[in-house]
C-alpha positions as CSV (number, residue, x, y, z in Angstrom):
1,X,0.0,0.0,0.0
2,X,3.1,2.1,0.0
3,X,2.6,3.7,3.6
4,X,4.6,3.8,6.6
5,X,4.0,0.8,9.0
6,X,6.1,0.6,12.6
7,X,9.5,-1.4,12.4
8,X,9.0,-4.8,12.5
9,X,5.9,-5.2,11.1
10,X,6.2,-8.6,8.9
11,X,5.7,-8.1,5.3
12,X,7.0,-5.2,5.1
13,X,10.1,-3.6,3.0
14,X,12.6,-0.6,3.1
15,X,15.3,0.7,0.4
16,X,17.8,0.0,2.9
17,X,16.7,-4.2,2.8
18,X,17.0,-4.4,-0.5
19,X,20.5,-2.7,-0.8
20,X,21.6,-5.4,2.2
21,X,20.6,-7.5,0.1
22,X,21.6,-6.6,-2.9
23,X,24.9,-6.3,-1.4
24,X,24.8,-9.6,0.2
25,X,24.3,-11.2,-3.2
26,X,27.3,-9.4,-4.9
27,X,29.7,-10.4,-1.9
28,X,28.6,-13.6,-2.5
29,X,28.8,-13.7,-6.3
30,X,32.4,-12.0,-6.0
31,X,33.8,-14.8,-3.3
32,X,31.9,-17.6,-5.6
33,X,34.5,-15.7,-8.8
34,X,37.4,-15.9,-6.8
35,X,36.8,-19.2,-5.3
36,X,36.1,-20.4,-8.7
37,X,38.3,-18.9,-10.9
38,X,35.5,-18.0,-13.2
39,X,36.3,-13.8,-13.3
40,X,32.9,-13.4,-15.2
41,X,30.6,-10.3,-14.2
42,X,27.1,-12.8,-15.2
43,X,27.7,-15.0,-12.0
44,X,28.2,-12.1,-9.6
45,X,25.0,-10.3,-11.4
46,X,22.8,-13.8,-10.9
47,X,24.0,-13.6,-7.3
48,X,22.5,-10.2,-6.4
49,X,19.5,-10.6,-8.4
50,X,18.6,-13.8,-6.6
51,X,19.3,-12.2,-3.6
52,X,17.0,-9.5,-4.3
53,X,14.4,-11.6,-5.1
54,X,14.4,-13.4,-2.2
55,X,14.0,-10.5,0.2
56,X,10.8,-9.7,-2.1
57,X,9.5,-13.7,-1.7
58,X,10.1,-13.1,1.6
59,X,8.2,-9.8,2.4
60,X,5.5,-11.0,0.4
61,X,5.1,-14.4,2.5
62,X,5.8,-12.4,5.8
63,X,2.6,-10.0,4.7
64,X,0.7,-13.2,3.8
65,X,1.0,-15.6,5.8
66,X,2.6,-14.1,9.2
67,X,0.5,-12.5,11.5
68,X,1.6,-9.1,12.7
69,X,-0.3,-7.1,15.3
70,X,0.8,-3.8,17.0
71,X,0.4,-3.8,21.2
72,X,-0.5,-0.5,22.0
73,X,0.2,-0.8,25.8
74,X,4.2,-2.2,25.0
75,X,4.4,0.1,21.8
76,X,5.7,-2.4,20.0
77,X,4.9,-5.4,16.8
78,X,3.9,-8.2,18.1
79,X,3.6,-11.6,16.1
């Protein structure tokens, strides 16, 4: 719905989760090239793009199938 929801809240996403993991992927896909030998930009690029995509499957079953509820009293998500 592209509004703000409290931290924690399952399901949902930030620019800063995707660059993790986008990161994530490429410091993979560059230990994988040097590991390997390979010194090819595709698998380092396959790497971050999978990595991407699975911090979206990942927000979208946390929003689907997680429960996520906000206790007023403690101010906090709860699950």
């Amino acid at each position: 719905t592209l509004r703000r929801v409290p931290a924690g809240t399952n399901g949902a996403v930030s620019l800063l989760g995707f660059a993790a993991a986008l990161a994530g992927g490429f410091l993979i896909g560059v230990f994988y090239v040097l590991s390997a030998g390979v010194f090819k930009v595709g698998p380092v690029a396959v790497f971050a793009m999978c990595a991407v995509a699975g911090s979206f499957v990942d927000s979208v079953l946390g929003r689907t199938l997680q429960y996520s509820g906000f206790d007023k009293q403690k101010g906090i998500v709860v699950e």
